[in-house]
PQR file with spaces between the fields and no chain letter, atoms N, CA, C, O and H, PARSE charges and radii, in Angstrom:
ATOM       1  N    UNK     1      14.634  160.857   32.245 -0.4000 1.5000
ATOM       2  CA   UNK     1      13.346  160.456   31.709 -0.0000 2.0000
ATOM       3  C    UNK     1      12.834  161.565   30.789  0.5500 1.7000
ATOM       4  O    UNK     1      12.645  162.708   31.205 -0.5500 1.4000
ATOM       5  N    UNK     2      12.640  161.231   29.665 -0.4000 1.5000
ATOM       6  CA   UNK     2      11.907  162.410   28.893 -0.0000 2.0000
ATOM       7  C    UNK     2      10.260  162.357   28.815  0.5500 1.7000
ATOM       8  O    UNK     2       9.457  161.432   28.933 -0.5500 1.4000
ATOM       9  H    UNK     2      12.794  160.302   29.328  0.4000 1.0000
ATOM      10  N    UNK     3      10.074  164.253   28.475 -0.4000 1.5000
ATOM      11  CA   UNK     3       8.637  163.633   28.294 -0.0000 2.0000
ATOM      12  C    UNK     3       8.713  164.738   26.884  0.5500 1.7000
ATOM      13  O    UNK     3       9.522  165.590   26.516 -0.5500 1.4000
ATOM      14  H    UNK     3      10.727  165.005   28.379  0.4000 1.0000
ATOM      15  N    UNK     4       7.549  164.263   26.410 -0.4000 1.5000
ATOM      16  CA   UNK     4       6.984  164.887   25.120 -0.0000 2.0000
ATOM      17  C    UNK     4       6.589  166.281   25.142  0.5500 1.7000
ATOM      18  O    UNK     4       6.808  167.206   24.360 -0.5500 1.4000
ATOM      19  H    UNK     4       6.892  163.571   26.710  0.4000 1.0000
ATOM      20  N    UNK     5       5.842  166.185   26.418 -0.4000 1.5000
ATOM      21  CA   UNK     5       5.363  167.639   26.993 -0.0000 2.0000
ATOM      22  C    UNK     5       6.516  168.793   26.769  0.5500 1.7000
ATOM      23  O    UNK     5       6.389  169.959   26.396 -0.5500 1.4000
ATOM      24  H    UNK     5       5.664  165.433   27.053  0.4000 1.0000
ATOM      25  N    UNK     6       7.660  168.057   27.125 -0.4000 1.5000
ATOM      26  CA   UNK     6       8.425  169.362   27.235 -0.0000 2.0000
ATOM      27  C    UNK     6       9.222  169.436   26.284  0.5500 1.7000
ATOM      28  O    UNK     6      10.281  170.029   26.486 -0.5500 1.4000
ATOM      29  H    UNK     6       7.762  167.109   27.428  0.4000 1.0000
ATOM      30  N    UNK     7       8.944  168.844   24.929 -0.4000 1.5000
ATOM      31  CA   UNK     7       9.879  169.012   24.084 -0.0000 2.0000
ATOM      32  C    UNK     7       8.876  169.512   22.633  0.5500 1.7000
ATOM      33  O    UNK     7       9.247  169.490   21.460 -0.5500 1.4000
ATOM      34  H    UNK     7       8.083  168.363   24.764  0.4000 1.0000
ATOM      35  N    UNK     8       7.389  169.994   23.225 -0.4000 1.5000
ATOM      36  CA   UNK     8       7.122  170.459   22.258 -0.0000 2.0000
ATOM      37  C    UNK     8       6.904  171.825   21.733  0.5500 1.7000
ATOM      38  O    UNK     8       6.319  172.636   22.451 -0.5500 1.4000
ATOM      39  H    UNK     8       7.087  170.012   24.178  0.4000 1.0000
ATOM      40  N    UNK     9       7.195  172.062   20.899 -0.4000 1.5000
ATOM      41  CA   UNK     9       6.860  173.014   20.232 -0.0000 2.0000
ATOM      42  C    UNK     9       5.845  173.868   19.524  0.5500 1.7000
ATOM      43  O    UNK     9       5.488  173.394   18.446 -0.5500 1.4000
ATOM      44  H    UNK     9       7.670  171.403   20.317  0.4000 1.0000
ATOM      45  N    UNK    10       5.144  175.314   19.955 -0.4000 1.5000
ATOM      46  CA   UNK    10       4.083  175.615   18.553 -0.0000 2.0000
ATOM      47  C    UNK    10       4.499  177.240   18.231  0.5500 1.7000
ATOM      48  O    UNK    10       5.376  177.929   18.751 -0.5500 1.4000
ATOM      49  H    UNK    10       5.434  175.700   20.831  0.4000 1.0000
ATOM      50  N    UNK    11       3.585  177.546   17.242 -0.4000 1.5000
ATOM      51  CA   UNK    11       4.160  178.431   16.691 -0.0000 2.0000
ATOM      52  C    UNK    11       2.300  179.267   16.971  0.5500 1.7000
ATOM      53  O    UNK    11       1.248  178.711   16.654 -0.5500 1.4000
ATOM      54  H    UNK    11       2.872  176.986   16.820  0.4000 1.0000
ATOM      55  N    UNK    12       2.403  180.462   17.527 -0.4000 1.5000
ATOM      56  CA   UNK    12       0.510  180.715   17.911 -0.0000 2.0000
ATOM      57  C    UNK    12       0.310  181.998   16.581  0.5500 1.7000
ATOM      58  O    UNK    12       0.959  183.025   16.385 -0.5500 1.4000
ATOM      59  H    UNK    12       3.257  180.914   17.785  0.4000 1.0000
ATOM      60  N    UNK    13      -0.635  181.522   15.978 -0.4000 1.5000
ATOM      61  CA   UNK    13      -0.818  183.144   15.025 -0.0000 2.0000
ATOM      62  C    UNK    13      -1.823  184.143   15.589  0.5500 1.7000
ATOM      63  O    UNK    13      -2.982  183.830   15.318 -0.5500 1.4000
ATOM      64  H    UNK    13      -1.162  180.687   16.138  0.4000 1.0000
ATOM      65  N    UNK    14      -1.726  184.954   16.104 -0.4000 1.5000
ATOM      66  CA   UNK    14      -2.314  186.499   16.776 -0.0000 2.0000
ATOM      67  C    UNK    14      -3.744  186.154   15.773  0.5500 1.7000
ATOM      68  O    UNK    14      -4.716  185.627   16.312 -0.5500 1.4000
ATOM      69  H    UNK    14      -0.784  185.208   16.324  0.4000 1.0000
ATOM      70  N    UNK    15      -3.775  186.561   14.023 -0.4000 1.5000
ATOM      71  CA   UNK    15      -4.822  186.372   13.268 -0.0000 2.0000
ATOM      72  C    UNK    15      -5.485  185.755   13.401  0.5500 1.7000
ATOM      73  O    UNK    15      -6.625  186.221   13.416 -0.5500 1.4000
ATOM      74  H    UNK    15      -2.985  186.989   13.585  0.4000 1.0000
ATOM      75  N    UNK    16      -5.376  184.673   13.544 -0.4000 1.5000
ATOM      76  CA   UNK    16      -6.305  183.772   13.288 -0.0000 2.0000
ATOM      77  C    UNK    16      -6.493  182.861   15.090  0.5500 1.7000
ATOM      78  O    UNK    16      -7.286  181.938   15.280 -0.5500 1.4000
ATOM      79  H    UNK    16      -4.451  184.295   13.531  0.4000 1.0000
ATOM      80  N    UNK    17      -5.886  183.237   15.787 -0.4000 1.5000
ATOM      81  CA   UNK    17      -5.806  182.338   17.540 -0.0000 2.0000
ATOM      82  C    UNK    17      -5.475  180.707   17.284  0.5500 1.7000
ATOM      83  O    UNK    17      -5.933  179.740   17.892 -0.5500 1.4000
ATOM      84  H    UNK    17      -5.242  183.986   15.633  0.4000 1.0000
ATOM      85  N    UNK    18      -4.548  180.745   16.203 -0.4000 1.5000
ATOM      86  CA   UNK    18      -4.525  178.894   16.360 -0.0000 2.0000
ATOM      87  C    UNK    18      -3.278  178.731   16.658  0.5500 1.7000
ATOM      88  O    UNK    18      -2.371  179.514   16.375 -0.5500 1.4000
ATOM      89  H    UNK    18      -4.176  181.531   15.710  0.4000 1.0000
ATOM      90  N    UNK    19      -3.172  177.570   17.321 -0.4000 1.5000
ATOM      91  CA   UNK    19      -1.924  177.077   17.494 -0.0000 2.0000
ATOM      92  C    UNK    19      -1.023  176.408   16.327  0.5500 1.7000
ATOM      93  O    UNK    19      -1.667  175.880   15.420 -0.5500 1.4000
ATOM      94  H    UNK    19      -3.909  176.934   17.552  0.4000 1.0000
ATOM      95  N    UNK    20      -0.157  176.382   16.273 -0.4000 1.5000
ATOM      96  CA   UNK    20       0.541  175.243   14.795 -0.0000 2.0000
ATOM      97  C    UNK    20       1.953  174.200   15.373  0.5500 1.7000
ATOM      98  O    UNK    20       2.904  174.440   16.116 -0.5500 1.4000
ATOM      99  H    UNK    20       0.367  176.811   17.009  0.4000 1.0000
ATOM     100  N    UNK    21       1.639  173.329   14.831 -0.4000 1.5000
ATOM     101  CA   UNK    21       3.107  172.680   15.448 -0.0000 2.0000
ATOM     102  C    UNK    21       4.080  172.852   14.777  0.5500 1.7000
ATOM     103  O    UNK    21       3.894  172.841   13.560 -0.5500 1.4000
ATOM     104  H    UNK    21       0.866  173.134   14.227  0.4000 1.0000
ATOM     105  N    UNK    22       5.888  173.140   15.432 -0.4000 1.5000
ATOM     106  CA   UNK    22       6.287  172.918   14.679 -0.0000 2.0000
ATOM     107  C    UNK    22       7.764  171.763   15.129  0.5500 1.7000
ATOM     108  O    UNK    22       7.619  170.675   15.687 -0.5500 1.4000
ATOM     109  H    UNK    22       6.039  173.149   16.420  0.4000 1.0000
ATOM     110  N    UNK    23       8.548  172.115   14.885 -0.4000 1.5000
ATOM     111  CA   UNK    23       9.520  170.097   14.863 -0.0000 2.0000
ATOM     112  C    UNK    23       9.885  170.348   16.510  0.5500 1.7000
ATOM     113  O    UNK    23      10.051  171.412   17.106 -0.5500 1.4000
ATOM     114  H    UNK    23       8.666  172.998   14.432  0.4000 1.0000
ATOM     115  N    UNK    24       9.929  169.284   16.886 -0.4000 1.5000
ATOM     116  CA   UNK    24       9.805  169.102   18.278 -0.0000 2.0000
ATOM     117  C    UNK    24      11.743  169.471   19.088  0.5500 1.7000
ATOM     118  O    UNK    24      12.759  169.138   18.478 -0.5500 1.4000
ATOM     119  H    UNK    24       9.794  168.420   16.402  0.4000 1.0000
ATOM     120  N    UNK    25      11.760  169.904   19.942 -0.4000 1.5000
ATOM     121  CA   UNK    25      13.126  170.407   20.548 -0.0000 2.0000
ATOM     122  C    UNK    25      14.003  169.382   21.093  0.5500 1.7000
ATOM     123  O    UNK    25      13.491  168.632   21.925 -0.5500 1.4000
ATOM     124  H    UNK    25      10.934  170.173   20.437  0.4000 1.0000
ATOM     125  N    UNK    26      15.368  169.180   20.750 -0.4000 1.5000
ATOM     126  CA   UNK    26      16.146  168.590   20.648 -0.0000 2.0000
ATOM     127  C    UNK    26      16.567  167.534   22.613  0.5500 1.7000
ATOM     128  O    UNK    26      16.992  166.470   23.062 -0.5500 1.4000
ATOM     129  H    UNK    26      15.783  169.789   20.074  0.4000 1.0000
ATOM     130  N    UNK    27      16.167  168.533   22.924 -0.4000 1.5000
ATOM     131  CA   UNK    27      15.875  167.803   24.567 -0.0000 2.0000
ATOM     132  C    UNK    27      14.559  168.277   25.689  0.5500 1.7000
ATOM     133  O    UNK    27      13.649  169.055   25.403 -0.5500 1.4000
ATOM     134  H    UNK    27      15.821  169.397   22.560  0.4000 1.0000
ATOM     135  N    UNK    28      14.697  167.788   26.613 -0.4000 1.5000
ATOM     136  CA   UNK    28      13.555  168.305   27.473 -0.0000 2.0000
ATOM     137  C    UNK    28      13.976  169.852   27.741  0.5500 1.7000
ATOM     138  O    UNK    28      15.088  170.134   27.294 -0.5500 1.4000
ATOM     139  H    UNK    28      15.437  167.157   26.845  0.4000 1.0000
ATOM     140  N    UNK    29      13.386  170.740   28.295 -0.4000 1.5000
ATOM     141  CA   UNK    29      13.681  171.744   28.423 -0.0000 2.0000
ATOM     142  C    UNK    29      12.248  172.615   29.651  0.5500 1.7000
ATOM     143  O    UNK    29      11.071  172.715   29.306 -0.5500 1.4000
ATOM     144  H    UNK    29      12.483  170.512   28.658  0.4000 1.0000
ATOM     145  N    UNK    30      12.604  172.935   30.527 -0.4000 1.5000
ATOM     146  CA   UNK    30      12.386  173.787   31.076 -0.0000 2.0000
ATOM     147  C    UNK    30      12.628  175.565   31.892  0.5500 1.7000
ATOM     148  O    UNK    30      13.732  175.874   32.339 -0.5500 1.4000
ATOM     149  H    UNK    30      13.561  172.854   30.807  0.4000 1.0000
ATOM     150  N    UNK    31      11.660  176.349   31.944 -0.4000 1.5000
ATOM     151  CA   UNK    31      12.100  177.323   32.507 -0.0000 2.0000
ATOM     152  C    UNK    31      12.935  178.013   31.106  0.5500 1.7000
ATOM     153  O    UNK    31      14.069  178.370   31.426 -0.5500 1.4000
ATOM     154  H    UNK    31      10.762  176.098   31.581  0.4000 1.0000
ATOM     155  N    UNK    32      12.666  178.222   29.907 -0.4000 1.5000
ATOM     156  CA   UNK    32      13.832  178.509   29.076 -0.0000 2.0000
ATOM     157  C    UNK    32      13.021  179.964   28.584  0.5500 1.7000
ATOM     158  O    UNK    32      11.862  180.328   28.784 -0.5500 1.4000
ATOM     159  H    UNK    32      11.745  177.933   29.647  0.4000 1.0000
ATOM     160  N    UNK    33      14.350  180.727   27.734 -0.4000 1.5000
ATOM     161  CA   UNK    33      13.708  181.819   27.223 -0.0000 2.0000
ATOM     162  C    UNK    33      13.375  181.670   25.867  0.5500 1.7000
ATOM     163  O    UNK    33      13.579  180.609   25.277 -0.5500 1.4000
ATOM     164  H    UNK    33      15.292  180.431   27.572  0.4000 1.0000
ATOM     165  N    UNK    34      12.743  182.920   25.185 -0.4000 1.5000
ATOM     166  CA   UNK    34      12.514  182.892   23.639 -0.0000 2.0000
ATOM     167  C    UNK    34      12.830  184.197   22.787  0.5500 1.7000
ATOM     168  O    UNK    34      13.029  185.332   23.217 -0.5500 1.4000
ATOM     169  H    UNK    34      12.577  183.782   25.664  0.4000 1.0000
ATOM     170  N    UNK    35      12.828  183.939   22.023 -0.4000 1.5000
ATOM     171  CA   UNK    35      13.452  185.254   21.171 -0.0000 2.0000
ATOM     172  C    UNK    35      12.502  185.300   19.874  0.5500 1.7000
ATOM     173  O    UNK    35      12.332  184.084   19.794 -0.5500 1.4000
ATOM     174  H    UNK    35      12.666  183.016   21.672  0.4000 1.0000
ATOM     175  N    UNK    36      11.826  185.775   18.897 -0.4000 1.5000
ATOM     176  CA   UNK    36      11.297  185.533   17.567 -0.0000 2.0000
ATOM     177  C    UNK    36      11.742  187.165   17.217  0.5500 1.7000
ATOM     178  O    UNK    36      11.412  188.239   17.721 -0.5500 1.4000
ATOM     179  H    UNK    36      11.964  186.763   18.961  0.4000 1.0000
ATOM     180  N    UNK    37      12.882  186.694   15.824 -0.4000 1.5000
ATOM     181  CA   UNK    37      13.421  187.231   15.379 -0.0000 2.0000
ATOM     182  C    UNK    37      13.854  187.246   14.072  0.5500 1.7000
ATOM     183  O    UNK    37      15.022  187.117   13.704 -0.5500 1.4000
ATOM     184  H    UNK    37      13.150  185.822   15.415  0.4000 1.0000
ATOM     185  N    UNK    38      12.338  187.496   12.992 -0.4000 1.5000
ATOM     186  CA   UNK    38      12.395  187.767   11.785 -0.0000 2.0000
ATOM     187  C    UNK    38      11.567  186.061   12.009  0.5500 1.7000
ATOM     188  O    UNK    38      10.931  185.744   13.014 -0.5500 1.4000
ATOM     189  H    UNK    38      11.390  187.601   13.290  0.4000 1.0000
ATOM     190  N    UNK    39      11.808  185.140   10.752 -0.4000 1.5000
ATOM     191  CA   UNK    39      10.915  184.187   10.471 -0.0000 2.0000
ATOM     192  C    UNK    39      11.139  183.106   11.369  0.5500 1.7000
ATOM     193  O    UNK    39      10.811  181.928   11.233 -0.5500 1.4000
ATOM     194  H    UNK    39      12.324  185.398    9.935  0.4000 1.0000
ATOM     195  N    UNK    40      11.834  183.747   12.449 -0.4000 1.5000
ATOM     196  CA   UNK    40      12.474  182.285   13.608 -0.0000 2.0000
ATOM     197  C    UNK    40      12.265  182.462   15.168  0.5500 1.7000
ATOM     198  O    UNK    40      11.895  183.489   15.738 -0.5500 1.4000
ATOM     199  H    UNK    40      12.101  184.704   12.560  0.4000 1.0000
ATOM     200  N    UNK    41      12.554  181.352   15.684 -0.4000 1.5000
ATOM     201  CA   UNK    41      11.871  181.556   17.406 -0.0000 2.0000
ATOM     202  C    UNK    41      13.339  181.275   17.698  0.5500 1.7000
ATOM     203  O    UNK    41      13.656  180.255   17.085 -0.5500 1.4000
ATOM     204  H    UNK    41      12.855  180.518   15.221  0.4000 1.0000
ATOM     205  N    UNK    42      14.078  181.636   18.199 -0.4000 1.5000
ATOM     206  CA   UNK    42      14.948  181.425   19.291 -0.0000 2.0000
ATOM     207  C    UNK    42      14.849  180.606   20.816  0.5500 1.7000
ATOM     208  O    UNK    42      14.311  181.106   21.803 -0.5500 1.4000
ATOM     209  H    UNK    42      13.821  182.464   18.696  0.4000 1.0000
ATOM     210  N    UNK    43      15.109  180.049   20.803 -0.4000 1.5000
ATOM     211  CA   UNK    43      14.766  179.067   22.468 -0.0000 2.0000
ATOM     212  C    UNK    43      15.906  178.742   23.073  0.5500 1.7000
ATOM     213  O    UNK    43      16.540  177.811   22.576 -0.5500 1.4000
ATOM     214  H    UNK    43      15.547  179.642   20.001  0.4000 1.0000
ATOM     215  N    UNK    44      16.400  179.359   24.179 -0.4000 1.5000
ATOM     216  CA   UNK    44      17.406  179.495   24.756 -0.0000 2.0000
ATOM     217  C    UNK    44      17.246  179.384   26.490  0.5500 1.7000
ATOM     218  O    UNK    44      16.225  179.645   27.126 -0.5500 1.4000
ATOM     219  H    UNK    44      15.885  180.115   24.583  0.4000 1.0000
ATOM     220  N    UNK    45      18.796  178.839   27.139 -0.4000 1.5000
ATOM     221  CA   UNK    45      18.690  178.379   28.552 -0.0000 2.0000
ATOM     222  C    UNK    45      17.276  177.166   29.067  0.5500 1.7000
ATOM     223  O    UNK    45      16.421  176.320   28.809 -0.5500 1.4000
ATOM     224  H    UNK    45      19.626  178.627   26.623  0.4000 1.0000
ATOM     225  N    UNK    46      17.850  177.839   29.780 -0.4000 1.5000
ATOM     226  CA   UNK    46      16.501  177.030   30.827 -0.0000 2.0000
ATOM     227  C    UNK    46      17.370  176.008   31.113  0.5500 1.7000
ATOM     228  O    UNK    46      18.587  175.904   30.962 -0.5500 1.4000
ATOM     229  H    UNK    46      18.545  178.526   29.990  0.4000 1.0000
ATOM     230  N    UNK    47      16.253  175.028   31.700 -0.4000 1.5000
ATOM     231  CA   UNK    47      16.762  173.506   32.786 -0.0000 2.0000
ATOM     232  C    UNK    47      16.437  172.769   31.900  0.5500 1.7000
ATOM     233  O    UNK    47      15.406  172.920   31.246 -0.5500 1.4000
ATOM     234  H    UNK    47      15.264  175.113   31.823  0.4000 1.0000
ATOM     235  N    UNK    48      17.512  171.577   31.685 -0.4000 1.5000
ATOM     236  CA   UNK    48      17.169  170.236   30.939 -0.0000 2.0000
ATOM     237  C    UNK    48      16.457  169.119   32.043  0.5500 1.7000
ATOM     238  O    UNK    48      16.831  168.710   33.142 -0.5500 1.4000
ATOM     239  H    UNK    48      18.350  171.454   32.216  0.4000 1.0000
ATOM     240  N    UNK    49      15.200  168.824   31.170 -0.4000 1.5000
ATOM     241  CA   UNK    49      13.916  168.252   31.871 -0.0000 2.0000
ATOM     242  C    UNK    49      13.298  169.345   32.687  0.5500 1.7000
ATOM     243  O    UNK    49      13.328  170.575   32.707 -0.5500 1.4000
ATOM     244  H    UNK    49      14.896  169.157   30.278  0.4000 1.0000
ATOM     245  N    UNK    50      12.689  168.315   33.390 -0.4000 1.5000
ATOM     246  CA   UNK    50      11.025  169.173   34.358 -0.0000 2.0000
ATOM     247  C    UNK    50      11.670  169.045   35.774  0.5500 1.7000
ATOM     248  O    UNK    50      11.797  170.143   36.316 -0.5500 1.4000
ATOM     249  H    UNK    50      12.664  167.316   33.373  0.4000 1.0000
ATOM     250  N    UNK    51      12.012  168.222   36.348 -0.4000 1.5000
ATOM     251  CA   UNK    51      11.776  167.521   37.538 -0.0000 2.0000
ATOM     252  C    UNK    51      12.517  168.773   38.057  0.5500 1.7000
ATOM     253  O    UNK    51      13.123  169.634   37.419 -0.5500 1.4000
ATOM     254  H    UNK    51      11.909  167.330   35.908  0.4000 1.0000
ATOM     255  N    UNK    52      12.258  168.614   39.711 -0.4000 1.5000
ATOM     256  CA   UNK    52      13.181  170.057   40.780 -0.0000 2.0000
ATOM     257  C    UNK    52      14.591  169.253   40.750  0.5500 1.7000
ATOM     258  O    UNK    52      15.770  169.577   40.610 -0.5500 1.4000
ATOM     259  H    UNK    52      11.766  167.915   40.229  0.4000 1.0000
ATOM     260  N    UNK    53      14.051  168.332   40.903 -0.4000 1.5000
ATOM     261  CA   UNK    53      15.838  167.252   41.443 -0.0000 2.0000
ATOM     262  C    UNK    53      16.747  167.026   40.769  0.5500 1.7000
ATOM     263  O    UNK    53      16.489  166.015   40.115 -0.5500 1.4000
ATOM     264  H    UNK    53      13.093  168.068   41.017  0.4000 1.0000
ATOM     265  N    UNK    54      17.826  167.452   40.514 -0.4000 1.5000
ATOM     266  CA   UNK    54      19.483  167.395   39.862 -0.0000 2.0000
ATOM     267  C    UNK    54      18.762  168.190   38.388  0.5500 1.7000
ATOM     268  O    UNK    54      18.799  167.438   37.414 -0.5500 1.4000
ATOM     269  H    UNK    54      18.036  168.274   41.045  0.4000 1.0000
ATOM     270  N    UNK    55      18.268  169.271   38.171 -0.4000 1.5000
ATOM     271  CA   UNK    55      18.319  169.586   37.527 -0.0000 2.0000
ATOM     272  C    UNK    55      19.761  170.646   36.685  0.5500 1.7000
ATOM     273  O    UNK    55      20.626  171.134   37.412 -0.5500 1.4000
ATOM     274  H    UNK    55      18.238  169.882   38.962  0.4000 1.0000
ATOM     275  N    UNK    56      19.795  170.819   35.439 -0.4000 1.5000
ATOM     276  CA   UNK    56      21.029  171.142   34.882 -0.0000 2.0000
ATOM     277  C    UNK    56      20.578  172.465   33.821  0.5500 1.7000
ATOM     278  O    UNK    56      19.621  172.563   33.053 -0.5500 1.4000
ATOM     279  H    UNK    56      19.092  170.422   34.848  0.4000 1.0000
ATOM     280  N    UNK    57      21.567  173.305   34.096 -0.4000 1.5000
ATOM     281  CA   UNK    57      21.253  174.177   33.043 -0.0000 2.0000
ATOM     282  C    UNK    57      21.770  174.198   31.480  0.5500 1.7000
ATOM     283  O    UNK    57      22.898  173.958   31.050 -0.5500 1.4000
ATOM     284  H    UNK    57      22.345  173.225   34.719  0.4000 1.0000
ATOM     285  N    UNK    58      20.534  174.576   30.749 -0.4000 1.5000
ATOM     286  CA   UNK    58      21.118  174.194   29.425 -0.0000 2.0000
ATOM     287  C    UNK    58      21.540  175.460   28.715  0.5500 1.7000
ATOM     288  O    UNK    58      20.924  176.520   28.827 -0.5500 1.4000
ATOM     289  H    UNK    58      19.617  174.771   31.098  0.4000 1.0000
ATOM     290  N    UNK    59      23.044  175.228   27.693 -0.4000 1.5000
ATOM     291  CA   UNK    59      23.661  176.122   27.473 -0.0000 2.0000
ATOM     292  C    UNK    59      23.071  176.262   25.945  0.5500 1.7000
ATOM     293  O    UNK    59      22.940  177.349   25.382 -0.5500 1.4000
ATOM     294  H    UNK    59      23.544  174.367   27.602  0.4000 1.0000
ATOM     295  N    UNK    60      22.741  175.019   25.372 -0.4000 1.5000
ATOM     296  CA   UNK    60      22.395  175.289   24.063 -0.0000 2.0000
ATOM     297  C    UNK    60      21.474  175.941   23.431  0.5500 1.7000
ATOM     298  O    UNK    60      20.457  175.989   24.123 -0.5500 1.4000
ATOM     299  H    UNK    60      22.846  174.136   25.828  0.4000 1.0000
ATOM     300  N    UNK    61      21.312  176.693   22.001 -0.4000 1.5000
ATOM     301  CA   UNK    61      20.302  177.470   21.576 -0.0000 2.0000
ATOM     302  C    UNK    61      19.637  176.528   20.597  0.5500 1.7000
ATOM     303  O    UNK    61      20.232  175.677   19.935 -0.5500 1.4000
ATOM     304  H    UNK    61      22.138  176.654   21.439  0.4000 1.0000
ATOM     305  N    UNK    62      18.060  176.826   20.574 -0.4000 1.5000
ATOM     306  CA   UNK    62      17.748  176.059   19.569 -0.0000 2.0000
ATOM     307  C    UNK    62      17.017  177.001   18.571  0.5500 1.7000
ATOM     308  O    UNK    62      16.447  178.049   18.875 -0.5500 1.4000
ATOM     309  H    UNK    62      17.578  177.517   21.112  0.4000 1.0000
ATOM     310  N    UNK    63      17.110  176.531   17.501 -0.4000 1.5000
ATOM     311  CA   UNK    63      16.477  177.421   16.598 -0.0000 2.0000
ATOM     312  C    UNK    63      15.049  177.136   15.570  0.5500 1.7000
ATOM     313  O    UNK    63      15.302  176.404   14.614 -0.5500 1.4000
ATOM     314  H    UNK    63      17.573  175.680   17.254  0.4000 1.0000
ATOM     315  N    UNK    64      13.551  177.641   15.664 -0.4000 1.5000
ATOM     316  CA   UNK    64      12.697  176.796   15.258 -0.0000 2.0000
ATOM     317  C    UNK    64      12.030  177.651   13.951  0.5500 1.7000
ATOM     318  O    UNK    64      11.133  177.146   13.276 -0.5500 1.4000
ATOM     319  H    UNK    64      13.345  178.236   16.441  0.4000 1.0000
């Protein structure tokens, strides 16, 4: 089951305190790490979806 919640994305600017959206992540994703490294966020591991039950770890990186 997907949800939206967890596939979204923002980008926060320190300057100004706003949030920004940016393109939404290729699956659900929880528990994952991040990296921002030069003009890009790195989003890596974590669990595909939310739920506790049969959850799976994800190997793929995404790049935003």
């Amino acid at each position: 089951m997907a949800s939206e919640e967890y596939r979204s994305c923002y980008r926060f600017s320190p300057r100004t305190l706003e949030w920004f959206p940016l393109s939404a992540l290729l699956n659900d994703r929880s528990r994952f790490g991040t990296a921002n490294i030069g003009n890009f966020v790195y989003i890596f591991g974590g669990f595909e979806g939310f739920k506790r039950l049969n959850l799976e770890y994800n190997f793929r990186i995404e790049i935003q």
